[in-house]
C-alpha positions in Angstrom: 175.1 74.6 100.9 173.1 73.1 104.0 170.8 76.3 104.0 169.3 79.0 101.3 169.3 81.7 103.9 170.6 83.1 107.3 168.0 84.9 109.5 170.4 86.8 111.9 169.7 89.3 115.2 171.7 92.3 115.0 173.0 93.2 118.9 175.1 90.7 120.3 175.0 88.4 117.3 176.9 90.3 114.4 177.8 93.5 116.3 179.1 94.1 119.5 176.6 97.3 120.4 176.6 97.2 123.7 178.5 100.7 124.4 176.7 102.7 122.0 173.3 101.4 123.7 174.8 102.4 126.7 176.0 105.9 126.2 172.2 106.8 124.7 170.7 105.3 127.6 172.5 107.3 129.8 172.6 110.0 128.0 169.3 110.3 128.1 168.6 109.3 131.5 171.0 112.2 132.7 169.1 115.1 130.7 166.2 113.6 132.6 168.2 113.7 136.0 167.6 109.8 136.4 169.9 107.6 137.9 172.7 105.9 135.6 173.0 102.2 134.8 175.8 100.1 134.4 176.8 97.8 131.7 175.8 94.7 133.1 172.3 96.3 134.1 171.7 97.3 130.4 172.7 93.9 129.3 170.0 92.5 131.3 167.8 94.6 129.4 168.2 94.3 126.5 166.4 91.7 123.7 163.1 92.7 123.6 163.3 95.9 122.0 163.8 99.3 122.8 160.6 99.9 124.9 161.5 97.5 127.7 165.1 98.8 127.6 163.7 102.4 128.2 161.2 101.6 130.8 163.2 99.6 132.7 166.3 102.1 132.7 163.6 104.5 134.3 163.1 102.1 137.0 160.3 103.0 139.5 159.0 106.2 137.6 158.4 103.8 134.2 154.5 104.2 134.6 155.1 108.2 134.3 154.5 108.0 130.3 155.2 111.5 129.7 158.7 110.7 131.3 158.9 107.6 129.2 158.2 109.3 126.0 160.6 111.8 127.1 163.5 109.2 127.7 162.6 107.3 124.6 162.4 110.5 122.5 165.9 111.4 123.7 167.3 108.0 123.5 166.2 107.5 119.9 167.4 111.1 118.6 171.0 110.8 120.7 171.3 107.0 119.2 170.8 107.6 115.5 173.1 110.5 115.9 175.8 108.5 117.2 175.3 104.8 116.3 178.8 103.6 115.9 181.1 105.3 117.6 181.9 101.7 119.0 180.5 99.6 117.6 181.9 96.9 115.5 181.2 93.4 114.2 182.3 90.6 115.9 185.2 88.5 114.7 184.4 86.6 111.2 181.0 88.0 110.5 182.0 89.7 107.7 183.8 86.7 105.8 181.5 84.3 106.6 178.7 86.4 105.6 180.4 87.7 102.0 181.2 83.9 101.4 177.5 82.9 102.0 176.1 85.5 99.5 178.9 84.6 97.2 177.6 81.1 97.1 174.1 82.6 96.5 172.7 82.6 99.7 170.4 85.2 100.9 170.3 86.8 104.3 167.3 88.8 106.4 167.7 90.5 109.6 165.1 90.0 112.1 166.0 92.1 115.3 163.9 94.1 117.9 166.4 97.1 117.2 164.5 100.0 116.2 164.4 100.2 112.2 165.9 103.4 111.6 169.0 102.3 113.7 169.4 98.8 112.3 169.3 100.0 108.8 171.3 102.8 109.6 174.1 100.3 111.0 173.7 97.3 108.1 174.6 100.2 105.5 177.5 101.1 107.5 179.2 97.7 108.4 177.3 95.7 105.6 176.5 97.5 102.4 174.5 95.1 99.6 174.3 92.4 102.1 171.0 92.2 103.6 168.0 91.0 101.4 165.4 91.5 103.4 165.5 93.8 107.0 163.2 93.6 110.1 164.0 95.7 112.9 161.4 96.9 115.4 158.4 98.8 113.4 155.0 99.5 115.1 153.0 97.8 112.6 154.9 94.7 113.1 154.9 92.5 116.4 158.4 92.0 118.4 160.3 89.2 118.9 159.7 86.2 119.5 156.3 86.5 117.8 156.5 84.9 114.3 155.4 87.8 112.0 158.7 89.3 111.2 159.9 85.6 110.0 156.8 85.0 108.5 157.1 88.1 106.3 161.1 87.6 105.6 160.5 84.1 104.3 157.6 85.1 102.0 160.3 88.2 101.0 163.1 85.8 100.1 161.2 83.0 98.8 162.1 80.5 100.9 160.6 77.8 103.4 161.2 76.9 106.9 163.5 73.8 106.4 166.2 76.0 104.3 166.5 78.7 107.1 169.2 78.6 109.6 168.4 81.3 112.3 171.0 82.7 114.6 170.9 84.5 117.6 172.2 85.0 120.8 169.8 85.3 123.2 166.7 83.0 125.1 164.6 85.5 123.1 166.2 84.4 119.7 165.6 80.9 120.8 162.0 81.2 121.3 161.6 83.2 118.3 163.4 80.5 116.2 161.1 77.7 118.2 158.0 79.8 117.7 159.1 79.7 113.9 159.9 76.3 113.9 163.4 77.1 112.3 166.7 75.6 113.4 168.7 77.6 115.4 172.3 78.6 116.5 172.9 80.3 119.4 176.2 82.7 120.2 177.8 82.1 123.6 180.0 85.4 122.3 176.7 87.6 122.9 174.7 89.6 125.5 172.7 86.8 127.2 174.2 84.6 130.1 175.9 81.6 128.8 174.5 78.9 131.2 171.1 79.9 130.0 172.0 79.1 126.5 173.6 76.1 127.2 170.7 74.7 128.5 168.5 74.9 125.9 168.7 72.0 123.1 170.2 74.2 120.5 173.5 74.1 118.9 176.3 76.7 120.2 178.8 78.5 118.7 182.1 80.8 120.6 183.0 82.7 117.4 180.7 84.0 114.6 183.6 81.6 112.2 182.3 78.8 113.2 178.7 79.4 111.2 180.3 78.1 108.6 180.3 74.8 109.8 176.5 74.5 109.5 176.0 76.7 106.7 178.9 75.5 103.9 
């Protein structure tokens, strides 16, 4: 194989998310009597965690941090109560993923998804196939800071050069630049494709096509 391990971002990448994030974030911003956002405004939210999702779903009243923690408090409790209802991973994820671990490869999640949610959806849609799983914790700094690659690598015993990281967002790229990894972006994802595209990295239109630069 061309690489020992996948690092991989969770929304946009290998699930399609984007409804479920929706109907919390709305959800919570109609208990709080707040106006509604669309899909496409969410979209353009999302990437750099759950925090600047929240506050800028809030809008003008963001700096009101009892109505933030509010929000956030309700977001967080309606989301882990209904993570999946539809959500589901994109087209050859799955394959391409069992046939990577089947060859011995090992695979970490690094994503700015809230812990609790991203390990509540990898045991759903991918039970025994993550070996190492960094969502958004406290103690840990966001994407595209380093540290959560740092600690992955040192978890799977691996270095830099046998790391294939893929994302699908300008975030992702600087994280995977910041970690001096190689990268493969998703044009299938949640960030603008003409952004990607003009990056130097290498593109992909369907999550089968990983296997090209992995097998």
């Amino acid at each position: 194989m061309k690489y020992k391990a996948l690092f991989l971002d969770l929304d946009g990448t290998i699930l399609d998310t984007l409804k479920d994030i929706s109907e919390a974030v709305n959800y919570s911003l109609k208990v709080h009597n707040l106006c509604l956002k669309s899909d496409d405004e969410i979209v353009s939210f999302l990437g750099k965690g759950s925090s600047y999702l929240i506050s800028n779903s809030i809008g003008k009243n963001a700096n009101d941090k009892a109505l933030f923690d509010d929000v956030f408090k309700v977001y967080k409790q309606y989301y882990l109560s209904h993570p999946s209802v539809y959500t589901k991973p994109y087209d050859g994820v799955c394959e391409v993923l069992l046939k990577f671990k089947q060859k011995g490869g090992k695979i970490a999640l690094i994503s700015n998804k809230p812990q609790d949610i991203a390990i509540k959806l990898l045991n759903q849609f991918f039970p025994n196939t993550f070996d190492a799983i960094y969502g958004q914790m406290d103690q840990i700094k966001s994407k595209p800071d380093p540290e959560s690659i740092n600690l992955a690598l040192k978890d799977l015993n691996v270095s830099k050069k046998d790391v294939l990281y893929i994302g699908d967002s300008l975030v992702d790229y600087q994280t995977a630049s910041n970690s001096q990894l190689d990268v493969l972006l998703c044009l299938y994802g949640f960030e603008e494709k003409s952004k990607l595209l003009k990056t130097n990295a290498n593109c992909i239109n369907t999550f089968k096509e990983v296997e090209e630069y992995i097998l």
